[in-house]
C-alpha positions as CSV (number, residue, x, y, z in Angstrom):
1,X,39.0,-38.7,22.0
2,X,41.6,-36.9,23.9
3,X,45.5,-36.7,23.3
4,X,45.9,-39.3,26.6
5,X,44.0,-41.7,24.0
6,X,45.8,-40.9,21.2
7,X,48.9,-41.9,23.5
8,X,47.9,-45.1,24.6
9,X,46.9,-46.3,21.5
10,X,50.5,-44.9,19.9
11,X,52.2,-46.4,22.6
12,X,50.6,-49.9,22.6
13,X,51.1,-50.1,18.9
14,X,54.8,-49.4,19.0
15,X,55.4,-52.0,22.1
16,X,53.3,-55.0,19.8
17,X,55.3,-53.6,17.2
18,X,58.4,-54.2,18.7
19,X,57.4,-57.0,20.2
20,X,56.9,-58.7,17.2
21,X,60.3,-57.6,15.4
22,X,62.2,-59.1,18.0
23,X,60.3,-62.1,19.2
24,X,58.2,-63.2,16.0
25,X,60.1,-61.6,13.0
26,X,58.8,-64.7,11.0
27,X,55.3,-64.2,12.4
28,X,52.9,-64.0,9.0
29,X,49.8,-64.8,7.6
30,X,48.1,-64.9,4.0
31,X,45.7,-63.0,3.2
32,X,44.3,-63.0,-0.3
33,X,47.7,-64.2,-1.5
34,X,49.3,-61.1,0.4
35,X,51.6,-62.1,2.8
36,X,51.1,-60.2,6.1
37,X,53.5,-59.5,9.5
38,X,50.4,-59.0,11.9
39,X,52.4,-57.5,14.7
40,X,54.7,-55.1,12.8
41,X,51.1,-54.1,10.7
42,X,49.6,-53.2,14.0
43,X,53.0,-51.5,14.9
44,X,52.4,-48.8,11.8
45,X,50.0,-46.9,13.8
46,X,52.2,-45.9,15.9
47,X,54.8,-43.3,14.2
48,X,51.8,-41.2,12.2
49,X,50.4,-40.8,15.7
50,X,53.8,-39.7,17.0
51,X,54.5,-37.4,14.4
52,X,50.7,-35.8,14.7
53,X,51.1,-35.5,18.4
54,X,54.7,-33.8,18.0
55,X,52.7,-31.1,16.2
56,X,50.4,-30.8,18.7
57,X,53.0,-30.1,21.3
58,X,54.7,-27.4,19.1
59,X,51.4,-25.8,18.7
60,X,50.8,-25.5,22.4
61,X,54.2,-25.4,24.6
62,X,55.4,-22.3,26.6
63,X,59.0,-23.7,25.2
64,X,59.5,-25.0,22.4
65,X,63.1,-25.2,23.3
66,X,62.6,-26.9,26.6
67,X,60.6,-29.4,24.3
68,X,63.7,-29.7,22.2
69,X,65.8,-30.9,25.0
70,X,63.6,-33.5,26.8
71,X,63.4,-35.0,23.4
72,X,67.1,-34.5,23.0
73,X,67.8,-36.5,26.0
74,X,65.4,-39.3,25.8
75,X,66.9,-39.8,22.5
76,X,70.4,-40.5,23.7
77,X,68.8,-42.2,27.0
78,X,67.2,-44.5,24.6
79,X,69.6,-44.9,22.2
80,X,71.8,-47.8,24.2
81,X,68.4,-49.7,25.0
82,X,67.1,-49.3,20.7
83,X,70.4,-51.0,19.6
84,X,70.7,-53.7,22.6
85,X,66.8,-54.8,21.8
86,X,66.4,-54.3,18.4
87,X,70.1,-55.5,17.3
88,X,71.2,-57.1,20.1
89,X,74.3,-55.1,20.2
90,X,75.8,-51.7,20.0
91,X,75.1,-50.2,16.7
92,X,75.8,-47.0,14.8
93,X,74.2,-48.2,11.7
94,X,70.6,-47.3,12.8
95,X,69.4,-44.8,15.2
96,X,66.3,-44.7,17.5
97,X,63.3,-42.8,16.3
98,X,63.3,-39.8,19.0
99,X,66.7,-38.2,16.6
100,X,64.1,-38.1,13.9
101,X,61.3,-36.5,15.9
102,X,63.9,-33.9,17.8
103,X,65.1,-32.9,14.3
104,X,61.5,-32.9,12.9
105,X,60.5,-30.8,15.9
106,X,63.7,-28.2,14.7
107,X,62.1,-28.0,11.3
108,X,58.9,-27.1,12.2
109,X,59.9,-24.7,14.2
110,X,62.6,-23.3,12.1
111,X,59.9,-22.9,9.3
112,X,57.8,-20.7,12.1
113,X,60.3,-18.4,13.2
114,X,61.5,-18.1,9.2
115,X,57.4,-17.3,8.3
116,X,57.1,-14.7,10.9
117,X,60.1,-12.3,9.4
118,X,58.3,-13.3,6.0
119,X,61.6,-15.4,5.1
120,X,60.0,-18.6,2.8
121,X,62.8,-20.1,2.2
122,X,64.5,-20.7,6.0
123,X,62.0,-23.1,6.1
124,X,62.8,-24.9,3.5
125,X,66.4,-24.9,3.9
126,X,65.5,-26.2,7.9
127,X,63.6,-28.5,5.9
128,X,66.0,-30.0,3.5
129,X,68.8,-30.1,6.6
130,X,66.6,-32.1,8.3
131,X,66.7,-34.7,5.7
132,X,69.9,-34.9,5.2
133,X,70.8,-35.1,8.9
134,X,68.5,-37.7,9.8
135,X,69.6,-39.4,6.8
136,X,73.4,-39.5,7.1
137,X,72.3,-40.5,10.8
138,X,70.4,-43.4,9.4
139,X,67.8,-42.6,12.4
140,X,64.1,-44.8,12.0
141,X,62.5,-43.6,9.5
142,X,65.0,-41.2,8.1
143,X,64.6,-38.1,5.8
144,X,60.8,-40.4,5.2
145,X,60.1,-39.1,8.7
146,X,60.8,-35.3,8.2
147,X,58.0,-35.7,5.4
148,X,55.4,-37.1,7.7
149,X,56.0,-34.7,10.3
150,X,55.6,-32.0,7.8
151,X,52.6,-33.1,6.5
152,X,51.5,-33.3,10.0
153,X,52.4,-30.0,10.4
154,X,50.9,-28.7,7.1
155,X,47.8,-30.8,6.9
156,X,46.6,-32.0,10.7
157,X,43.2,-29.8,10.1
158,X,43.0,-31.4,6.4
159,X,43.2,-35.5,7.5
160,X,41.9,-36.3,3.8
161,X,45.3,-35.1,2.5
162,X,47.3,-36.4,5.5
163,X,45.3,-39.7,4.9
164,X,46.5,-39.5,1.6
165,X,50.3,-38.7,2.1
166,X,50.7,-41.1,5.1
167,X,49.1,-44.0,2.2
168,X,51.8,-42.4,0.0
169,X,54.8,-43.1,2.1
170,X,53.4,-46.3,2.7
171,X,53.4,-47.5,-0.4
172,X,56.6,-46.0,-1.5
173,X,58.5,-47.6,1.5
174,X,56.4,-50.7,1.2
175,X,55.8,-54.1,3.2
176,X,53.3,-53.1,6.0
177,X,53.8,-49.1,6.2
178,X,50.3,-48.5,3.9
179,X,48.5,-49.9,6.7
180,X,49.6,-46.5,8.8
181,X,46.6,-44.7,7.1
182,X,44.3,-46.0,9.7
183,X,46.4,-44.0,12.2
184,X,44.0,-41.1,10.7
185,X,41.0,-43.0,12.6
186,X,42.1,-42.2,16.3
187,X,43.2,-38.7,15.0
188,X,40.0,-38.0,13.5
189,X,37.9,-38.7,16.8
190,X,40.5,-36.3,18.8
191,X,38.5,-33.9,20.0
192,X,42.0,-31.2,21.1
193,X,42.1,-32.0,24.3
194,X,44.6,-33.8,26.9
195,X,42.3,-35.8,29.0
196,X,43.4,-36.9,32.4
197,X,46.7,-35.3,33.1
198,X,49.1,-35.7,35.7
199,X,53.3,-35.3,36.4
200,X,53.1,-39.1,36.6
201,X,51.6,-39.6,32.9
202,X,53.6,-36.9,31.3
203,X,56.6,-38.5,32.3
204,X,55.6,-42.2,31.3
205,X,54.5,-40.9,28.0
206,X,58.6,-40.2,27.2
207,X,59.9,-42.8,29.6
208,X,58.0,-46.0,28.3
209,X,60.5,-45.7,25.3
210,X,63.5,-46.5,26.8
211,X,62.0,-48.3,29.4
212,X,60.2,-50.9,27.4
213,X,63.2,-51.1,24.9
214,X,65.1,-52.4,28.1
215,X,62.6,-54.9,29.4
216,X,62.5,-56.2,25.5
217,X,66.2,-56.4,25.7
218,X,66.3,-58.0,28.8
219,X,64.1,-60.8,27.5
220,X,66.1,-61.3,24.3
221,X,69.0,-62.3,26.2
């Protein structure tokens, strides 16, 4: 499975995800006497597969800093769309989920340029700023987020102990998030490679965020 597939099936997740917070938030079914939100469970594969593919970009881009910026952007592109579709108004008291991934992204690579001069620590201080910021910023999935994306980074060639850490955030934030551990079946099939690739693809991968936001928005009117 390449990293195209990885995408679609991240992306089609997080659309039926949001789909289903704003158009069926009462949505459920019963299941053994557990009471289930099918859309948003569907929606949990989405972030895990986000956060593994971030990873994989910082592992193979010319620029990490170029990286930084296109994320950057499409955060703050996004951000008018997240409030207007998820909240149906303008909003400081949550943030869209590309804040958490741009600051994730600085981590990561704050913890590589620290481990090359041999400093330990930097990386945990980038770490722990990370947190905070994304916390105090109250962006989707918060100082959580950071975590994921550092066991990502940290365990992506060990998908036992990512399995495991992805169930344990799940359980700790509760309602559907366990049911992100089956995010580890599409990353376990990826084989390393993009797949088809074109200028076209690359820029629907970051623009289907905002854009399908919008069109939810527009619909919710």
């Amino acid at each position: 499975m390449t990293s195209l597939w990885l995408k679609i099936i991240a992306v089609t997740s997080m659309i039926v995800d949001h789909i289903g917070a704003v158009f069926f938030p009462y949505y459920m079914v019963h299941i053994f006497g557990v009471t289930l939100y099918p859309l948003r469970t569907i929606g949990r594969l989405a972030f895990p597969i986000y956060c593994f593919l971030l990873i994989e970009g910082i592992c193979h881009t010319s620029n990490w800093k170029k990286y930084a910026i296109r994320l950057g952007v499409l955060a703050l592109i996004s951000e008018l769309p997240f409030d207007l579709a998820l909240f149906g108004r303008i909003t400081l008291q949550h943030q869209n989920v590309f804040f958490t991934l741009l600051f994730g992204l600085l981590a990561v690579q704050f913890d590589l340029i620290c481990k090359k001069k041999g400093n330990y620590i930097g990386g945990l201080i980038a770490f722990l700023a990370a947190c905070f910021v994304t916390e105090m910023g109250k962006t989707d999935y918060g100082a959580i987020g950071i975590v994921l994306i550092m066991m990502c980074y940290y365990w992506r060639k060990q998908l036992v102990l990512l399995a495991l850490g992805i169930l344990g955030i799940g359980f700790y934030v509760g309602m559907s998030q366990p049911f992100g551990v089956f995010a580890i079946v599409p990353i376990y099939f990826y084989n390393g490679k993009q797949g088809y690739r074109n200028k076209a693809i690359q820029l629907l991968w970051y623009w289907i965020y905002p854009i399908h936001l919008t069109v939810i928005a527009i619909m919710a009117l």
